[in-house]
C-alpha positions as CSV (number, residue, x, y, z in Angstrom):
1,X,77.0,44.7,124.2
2,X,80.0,44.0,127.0
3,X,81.7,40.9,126.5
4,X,82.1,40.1,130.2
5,X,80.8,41.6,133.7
6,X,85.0,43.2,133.8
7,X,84.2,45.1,130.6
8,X,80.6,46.1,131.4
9,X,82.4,47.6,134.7
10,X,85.0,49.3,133.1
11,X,82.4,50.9,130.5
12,X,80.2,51.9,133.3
13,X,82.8,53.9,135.4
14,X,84.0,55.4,132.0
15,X,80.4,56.8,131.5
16,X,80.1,57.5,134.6
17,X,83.0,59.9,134.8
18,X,81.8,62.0,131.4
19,X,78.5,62.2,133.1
20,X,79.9,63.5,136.0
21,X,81.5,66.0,133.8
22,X,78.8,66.9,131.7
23,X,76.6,67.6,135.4
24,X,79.3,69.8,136.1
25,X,79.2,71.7,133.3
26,X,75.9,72.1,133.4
27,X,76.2,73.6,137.3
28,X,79.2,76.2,135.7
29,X,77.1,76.8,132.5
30,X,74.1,78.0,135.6
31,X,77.0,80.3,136.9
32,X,77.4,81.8,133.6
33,X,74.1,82.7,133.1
34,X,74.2,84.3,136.5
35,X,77.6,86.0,135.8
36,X,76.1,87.7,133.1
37,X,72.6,88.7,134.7
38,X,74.6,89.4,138.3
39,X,71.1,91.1,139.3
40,X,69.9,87.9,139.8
41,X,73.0,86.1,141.9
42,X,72.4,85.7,145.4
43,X,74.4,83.9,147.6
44,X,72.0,81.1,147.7
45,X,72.6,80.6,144.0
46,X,76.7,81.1,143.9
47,X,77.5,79.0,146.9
48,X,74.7,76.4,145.9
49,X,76.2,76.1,142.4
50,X,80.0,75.9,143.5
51,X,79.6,73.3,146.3
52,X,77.3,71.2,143.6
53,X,80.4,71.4,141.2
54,X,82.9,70.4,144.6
55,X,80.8,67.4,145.4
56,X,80.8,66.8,141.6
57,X,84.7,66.7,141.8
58,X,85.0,64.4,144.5
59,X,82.3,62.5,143.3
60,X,84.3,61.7,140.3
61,X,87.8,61.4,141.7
62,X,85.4,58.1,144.0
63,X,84.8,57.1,140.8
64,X,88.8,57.5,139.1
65,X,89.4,54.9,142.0
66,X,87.7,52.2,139.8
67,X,89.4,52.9,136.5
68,X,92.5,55.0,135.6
69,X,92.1,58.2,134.2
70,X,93.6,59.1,130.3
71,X,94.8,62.2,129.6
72,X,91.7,63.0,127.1
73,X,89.3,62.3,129.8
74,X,91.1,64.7,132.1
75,X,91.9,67.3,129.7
76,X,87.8,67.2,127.8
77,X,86.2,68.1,131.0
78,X,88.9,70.7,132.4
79,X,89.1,72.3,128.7
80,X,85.5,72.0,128.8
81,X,84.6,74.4,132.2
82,X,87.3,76.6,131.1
83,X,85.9,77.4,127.9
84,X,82.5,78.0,129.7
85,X,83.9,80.3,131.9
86,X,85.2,82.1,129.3
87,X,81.9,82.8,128.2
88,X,80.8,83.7,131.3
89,X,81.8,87.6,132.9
90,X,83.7,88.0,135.8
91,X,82.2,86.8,139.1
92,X,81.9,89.4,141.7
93,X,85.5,90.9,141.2
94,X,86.4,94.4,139.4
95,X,90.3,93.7,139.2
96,X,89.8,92.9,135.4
97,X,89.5,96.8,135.2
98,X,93.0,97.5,135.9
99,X,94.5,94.8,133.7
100,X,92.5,95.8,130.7
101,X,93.8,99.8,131.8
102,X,97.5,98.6,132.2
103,X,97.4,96.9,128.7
104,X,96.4,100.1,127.6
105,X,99.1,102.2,129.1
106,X,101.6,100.0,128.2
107,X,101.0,99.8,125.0
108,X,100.2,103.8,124.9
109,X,103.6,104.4,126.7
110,X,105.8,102.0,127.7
111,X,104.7,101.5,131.2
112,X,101.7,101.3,133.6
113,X,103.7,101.6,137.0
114,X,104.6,105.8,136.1
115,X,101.6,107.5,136.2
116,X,98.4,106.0,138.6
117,X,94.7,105.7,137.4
118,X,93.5,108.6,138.5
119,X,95.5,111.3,136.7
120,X,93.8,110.3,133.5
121,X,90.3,111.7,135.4
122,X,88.8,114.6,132.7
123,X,91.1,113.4,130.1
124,X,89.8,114.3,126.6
125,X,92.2,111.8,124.7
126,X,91.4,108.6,125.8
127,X,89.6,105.9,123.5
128,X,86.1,105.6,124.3
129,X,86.3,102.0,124.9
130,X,88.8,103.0,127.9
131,X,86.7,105.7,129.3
132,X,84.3,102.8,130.8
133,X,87.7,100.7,132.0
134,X,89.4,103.8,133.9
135,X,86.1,104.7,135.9
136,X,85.8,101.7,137.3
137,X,89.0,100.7,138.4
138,X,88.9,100.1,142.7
139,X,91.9,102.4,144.4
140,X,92.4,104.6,141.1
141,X,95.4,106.6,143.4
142,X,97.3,103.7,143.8
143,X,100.1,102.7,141.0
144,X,99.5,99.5,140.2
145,X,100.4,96.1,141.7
146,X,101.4,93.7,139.2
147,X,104.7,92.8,137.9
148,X,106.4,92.5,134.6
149,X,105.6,89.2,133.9
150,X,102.0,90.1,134.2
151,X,102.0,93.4,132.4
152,X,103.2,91.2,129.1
153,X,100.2,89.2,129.0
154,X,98.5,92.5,129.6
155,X,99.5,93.9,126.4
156,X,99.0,90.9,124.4
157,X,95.3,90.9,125.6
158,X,95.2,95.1,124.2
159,X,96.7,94.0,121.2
160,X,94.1,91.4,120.4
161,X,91.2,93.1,121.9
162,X,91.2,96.6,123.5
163,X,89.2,96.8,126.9
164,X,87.9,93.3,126.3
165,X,88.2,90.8,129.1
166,X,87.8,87.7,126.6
167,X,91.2,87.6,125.9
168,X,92.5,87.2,129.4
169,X,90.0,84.8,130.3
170,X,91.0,82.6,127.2
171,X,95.2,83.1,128.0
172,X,95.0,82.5,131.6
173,X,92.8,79.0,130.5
174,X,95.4,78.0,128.3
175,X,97.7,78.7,130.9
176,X,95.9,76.8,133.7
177,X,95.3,73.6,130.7
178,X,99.1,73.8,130.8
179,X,99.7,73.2,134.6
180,X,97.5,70.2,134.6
181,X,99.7,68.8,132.2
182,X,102.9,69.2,133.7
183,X,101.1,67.9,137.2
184,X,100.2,65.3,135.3
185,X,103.6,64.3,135.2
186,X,104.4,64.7,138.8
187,X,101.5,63.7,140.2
188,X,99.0,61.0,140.4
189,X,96.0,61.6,138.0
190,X,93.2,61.5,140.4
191,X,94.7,64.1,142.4
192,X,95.2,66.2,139.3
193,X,91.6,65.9,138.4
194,X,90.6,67.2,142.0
195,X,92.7,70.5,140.3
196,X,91.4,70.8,137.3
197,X,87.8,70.4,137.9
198,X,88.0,72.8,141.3
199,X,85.9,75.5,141.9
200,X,87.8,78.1,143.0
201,X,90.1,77.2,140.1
202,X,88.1,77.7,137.5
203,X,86.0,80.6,139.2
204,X,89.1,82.9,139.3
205,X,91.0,82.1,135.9
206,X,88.4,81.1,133.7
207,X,85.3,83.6,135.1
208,X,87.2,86.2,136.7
209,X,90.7,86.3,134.7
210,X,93.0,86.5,137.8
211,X,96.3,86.5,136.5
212,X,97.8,84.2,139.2
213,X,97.7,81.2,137.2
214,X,100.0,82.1,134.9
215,X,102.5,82.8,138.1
216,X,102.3,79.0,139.0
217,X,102.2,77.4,135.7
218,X,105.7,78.9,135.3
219,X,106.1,78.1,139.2
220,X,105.1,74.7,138.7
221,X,107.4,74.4,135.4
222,X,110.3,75.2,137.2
223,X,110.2,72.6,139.7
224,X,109.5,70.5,137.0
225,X,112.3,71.2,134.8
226,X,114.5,71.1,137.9
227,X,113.5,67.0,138.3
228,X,114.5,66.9,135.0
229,X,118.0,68.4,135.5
230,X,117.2,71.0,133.1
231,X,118.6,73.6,135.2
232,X,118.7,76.4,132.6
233,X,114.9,76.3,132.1
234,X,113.7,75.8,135.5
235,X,115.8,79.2,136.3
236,X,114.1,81.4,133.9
237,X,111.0,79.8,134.7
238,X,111.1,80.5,138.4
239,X,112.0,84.4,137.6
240,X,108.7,84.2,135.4
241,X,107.1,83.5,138.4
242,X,108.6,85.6,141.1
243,X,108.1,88.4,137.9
244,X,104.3,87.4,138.3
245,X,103.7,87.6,141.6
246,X,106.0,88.0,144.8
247,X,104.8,84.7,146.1
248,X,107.1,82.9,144.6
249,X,110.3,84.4,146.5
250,X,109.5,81.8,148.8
251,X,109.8,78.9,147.0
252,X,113.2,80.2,145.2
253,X,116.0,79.2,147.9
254,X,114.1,76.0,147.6
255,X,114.8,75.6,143.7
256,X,117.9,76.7,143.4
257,X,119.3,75.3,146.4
258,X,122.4,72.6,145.8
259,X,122.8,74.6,142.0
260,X,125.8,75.9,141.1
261,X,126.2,79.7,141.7
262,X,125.6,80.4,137.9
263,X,122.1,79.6,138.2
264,X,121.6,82.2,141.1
265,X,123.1,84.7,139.3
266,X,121.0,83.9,136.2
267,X,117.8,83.6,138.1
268,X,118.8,87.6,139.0
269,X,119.8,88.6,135.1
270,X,116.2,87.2,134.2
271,X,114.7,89.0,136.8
272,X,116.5,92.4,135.5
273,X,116.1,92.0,132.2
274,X,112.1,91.3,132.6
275,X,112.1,94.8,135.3
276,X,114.7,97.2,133.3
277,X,112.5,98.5,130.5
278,X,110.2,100.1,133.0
279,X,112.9,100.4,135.3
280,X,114.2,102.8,132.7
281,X,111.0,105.6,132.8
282,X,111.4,105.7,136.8
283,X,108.5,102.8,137.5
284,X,108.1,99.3,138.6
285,X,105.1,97.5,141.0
286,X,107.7,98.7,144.6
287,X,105.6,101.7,144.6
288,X,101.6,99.8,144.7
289,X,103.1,96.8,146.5
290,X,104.6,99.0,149.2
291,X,101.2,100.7,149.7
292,X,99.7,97.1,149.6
293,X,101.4,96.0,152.3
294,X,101.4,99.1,155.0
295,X,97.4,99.6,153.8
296,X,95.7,96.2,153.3
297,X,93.9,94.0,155.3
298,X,91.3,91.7,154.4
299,X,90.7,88.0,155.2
300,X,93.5,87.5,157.7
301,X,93.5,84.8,160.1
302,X,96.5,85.3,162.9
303,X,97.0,88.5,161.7
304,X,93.6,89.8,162.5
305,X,93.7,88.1,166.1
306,X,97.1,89.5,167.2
307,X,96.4,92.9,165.6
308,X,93.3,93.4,167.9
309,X,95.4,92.6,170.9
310,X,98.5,94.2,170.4
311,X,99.5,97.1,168.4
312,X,99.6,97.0,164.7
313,X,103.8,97.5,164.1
314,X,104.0,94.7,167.2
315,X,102.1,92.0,165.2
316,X,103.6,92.7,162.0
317,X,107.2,91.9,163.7
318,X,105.8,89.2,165.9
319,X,104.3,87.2,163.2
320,X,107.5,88.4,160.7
321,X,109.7,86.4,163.0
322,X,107.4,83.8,163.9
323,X,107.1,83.1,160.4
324,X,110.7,83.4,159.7
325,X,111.6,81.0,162.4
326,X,108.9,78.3,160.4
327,X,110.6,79.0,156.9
328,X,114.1,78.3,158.0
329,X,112.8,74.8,159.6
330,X,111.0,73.9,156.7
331,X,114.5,74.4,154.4
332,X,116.5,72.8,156.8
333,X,114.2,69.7,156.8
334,X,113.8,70.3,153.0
335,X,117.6,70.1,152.8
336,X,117.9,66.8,154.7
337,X,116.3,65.0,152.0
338,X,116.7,64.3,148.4
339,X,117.6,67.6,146.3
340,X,115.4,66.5,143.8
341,X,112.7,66.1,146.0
342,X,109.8,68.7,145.7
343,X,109.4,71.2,148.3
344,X,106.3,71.1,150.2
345,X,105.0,74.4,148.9
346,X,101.8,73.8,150.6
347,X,103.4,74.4,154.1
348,X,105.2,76.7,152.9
349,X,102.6,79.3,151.3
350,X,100.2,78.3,153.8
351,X,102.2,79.6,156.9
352,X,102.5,82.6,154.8
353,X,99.1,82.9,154.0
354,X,98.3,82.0,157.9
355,X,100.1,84.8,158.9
356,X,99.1,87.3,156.1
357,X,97.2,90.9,156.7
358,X,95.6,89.6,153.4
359,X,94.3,86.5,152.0
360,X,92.1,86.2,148.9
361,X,90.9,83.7,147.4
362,X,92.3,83.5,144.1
363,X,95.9,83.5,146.3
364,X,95.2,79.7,147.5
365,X,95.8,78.6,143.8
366,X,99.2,79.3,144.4
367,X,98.8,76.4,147.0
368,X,96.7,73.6,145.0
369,X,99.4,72.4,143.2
370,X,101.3,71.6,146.0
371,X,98.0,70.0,147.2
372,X,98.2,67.2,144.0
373,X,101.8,66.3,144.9
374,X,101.3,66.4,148.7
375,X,97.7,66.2,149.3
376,X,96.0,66.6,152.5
377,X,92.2,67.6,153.6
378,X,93.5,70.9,154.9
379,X,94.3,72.0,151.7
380,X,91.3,71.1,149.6
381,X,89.0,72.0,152.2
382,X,90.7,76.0,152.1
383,X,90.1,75.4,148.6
384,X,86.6,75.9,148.9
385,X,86.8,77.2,152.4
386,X,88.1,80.8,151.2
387,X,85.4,80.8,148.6
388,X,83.7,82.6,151.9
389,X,85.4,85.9,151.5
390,X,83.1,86.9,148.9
391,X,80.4,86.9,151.3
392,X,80.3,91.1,151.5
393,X,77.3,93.2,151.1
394,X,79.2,94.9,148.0
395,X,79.2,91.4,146.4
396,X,75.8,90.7,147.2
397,X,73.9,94.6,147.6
398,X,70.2,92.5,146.5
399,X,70.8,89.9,149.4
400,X,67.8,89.2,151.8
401,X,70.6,89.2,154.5
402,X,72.1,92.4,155.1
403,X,75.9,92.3,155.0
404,X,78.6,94.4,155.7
405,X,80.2,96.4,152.2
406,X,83.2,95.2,152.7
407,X,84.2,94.1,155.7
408,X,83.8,90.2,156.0
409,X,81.7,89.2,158.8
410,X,83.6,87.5,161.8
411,X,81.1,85.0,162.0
412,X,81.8,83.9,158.0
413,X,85.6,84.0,159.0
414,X,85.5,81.4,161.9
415,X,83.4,79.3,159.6
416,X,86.0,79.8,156.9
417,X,88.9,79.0,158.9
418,X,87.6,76.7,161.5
419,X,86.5,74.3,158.9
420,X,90.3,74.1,157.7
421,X,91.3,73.8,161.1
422,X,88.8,71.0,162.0
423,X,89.9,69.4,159.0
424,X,93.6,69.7,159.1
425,X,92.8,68.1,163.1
426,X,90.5,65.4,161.7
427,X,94.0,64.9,159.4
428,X,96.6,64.9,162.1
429,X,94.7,62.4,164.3
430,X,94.3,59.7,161.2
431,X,98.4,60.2,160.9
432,X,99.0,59.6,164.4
433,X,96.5,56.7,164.6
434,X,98.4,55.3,161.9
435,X,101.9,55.7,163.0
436,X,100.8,54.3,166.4
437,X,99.4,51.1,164.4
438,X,102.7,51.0,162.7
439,X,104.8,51.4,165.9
440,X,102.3,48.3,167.8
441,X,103.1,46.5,164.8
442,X,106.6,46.7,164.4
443,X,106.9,46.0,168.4
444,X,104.7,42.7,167.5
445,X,106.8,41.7,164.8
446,X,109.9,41.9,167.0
447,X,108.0,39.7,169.5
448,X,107.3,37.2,167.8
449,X,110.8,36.9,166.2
């Protein structure tokens, strides 16, 4: 029995929040089952079940209001989903396919980036267990994508398990349990929790193994470790990242900025020494990423408007130097404040991503960290906004509705989009509001001095 009505209170919102939780792992438990009998996922079922575990989120970050959050309460629940997601099989993705193949061929010879997919077509010598893997990897002609960084955890993931996807799942959830707790200590708690129990989040790291994650935990790290002044460690951290993933070039002039030149030029020895072994048999990601970039477009936003009214090589240059312009404002202001002030990577990516011939939704984790240190509606409602790209008649064949393969309806892309931008409005008008109040205010004070 409580003590007092304060206690009572206090014991209440605790429960509350683990019953929260255990509701939500009940919804991602549902998604499981449906991951593993996909014959039966419609998009009834995966959008039902993902905006349940949304409101479920914010229903307990109302409820964090009342009572702080401890680090075992935050770390149960996100541990938790994760583990059910391992359980679970990827969710309407095939990119496992080609990580579980570039373990292999790494491990076979050194390097994945040589020789592409589709050369190993009629090949008597592979493993049985790989035979499954190589027919099903999308774009078999293209070398692949990912970078160094990535093609280690790759090979660890061969060495424990060949062709298994468990292994993955399970690293990249570690990884993911370790961001929360270093934006644990840069951010408020609530906010952290809106990460670690989002959708998408778990969706593509835990379910699907996307390898981003691991890209922004060492991301993440090096800003981190940079606020700390421990400048050696946030420099091979951030070449980590940029070794994961490209994205993070554009947060690197924002790290290293005000360090002495030593730093730079060890952020670019990391970077070599992580690229020279393949480097060394004539192969590295250039050759996919450059195919990437002149071939791809899916999801795009401004990209998709201007390349409908102006010629293709015109947009790209047009929104290149729009974009360009926006990133040099954005470090200037950046350099104006405090150097140990983080950058606001959510502007940042998200002018990228805003002017991007590509935008899936596993790439807006990149962003939601930036979202717990600077949060703003825009952000969290892209969150689960993007989520809308997997509405394809290849993701869902047994629909009732009959979609396009894989072209994403332009109806389901001003949904997606104009819900951030009414958001990110509803946003701007509450700040100016404000800052008017604060203005009237000040005016009155003077006054009536």
């Amino acid at each position: 029995m409580p003590k007092s009505g304060d206690s009572f209170q206090e014991r209440w919102v605790l429960m509350d929040i683990h019953r929260i939780g255990f509701a939500c792992a009940v919804v991602y438990a549902a998604l499981a089952w449906f991951s593993v009998h996909p014959q039966w996922l419609s998009p009834l079922s995966f959008y039902g079940l993902l905006g349940c575990a949304f409101v479920l989120s914010l229903l307990a970050f109302h409820r964090a209001k009342q009572q702080p959050l401890t680090l075992l309460q935050l770390m149960l629940w996100a541990g938790v989903f994760r583990l059910i997601g391992c359980f679970g099989d990827p969710l309407l993705e095939d990119d496992f396919f080609r990580y579980l193949w570039d373990g292999y061929r790494f491990f076979e010879s050194g390097s994945p980036y040589v020789v592409a997919p589709s050369a190993f077509f009629g090949e008597e010598n592979i493993p049985p267990k790989l035979f499954g893997v190589l027919g099903q990897i999308n774009y078999p002609d293209v070398p692949t994508i990912y970078g160094p960084t990535l093609q280690y955890s790759f090979l660890i993931a061969h060495l424990i398990s060949p062709a298994s996807i468990w292994p993955l799942q399970l690293m990249y959830s570690l990884a993911d349990l370790a961001l929360i707790w270093v934006l644990l200590k840069l951010a408020d708690a609530r906010w952290v929790l809106l990460y670690a129990w989002s959708p998408l989040v778990i969706k593509e790291l835990a379910f699907t193994a996307h390898p981003d994650g691991l890209g922004v935990l060492f991301l993440v790290l090096s800003l981190y470790c940079r606020r700390q002044q421990l400048f050696g460690f946030s420099m091979v951290a951030l070449a980590l990242s940029v070794g994961a993933k490209v994205f993070a070039l554009l947060l690197v002039p924002f790290v290293l900025w005000r360090l002495p030149w030593r730093y730079w030029a060890g952020f670019v020895l990391v970077l070599a020494v992580l690229y020279t072994p393949f480097l060394l048999q004539n192969g590295s990601d250039m050759a996919g990423l450059q195919i990437f970039i002149q071939q791809w477009q899916f999801n795009g936003s401004l990209y998709a408007l201007v390349s409908q009214l102006f010629s293709i090589p015109v947009a790209r240059w047009s929104l290149g130097v729009a974009f360009l312009f926006c990133y040099l404002l954005l470090f200037v202001r950046h350099c104006q404040k405090s150097c140990w002030e983080i950058p606001r990577g959510d502007q940042i990516i998200g002018l990228f991503f805003l002017i991007s011939p590509v935008v899936n939704a596993w790439y807006l984790i990149w962003l939601l960290p930036f979202a717990v240190i600077y949060p703003r509606w825009w952000s969290w409602s892209a969150s689960m906004a993007v989520l809308l790209s997997y509405l394809t008649g290849i993701n869902f064949q047994n629909s009732l509705v009959k979609l396009p393969l894989l072209q994403l309806p332009l109806s389901v892309r001003l949904i997606e989009y104009g819900s951030v931008a009414a958001a990110g409005l509803a946003e701007w008008v509450k700040i100016r509001q404000m800052s008017l109040e604060e203005s009237r205010q000040t005016v009155k004070d003077r006054t009536s001095d």
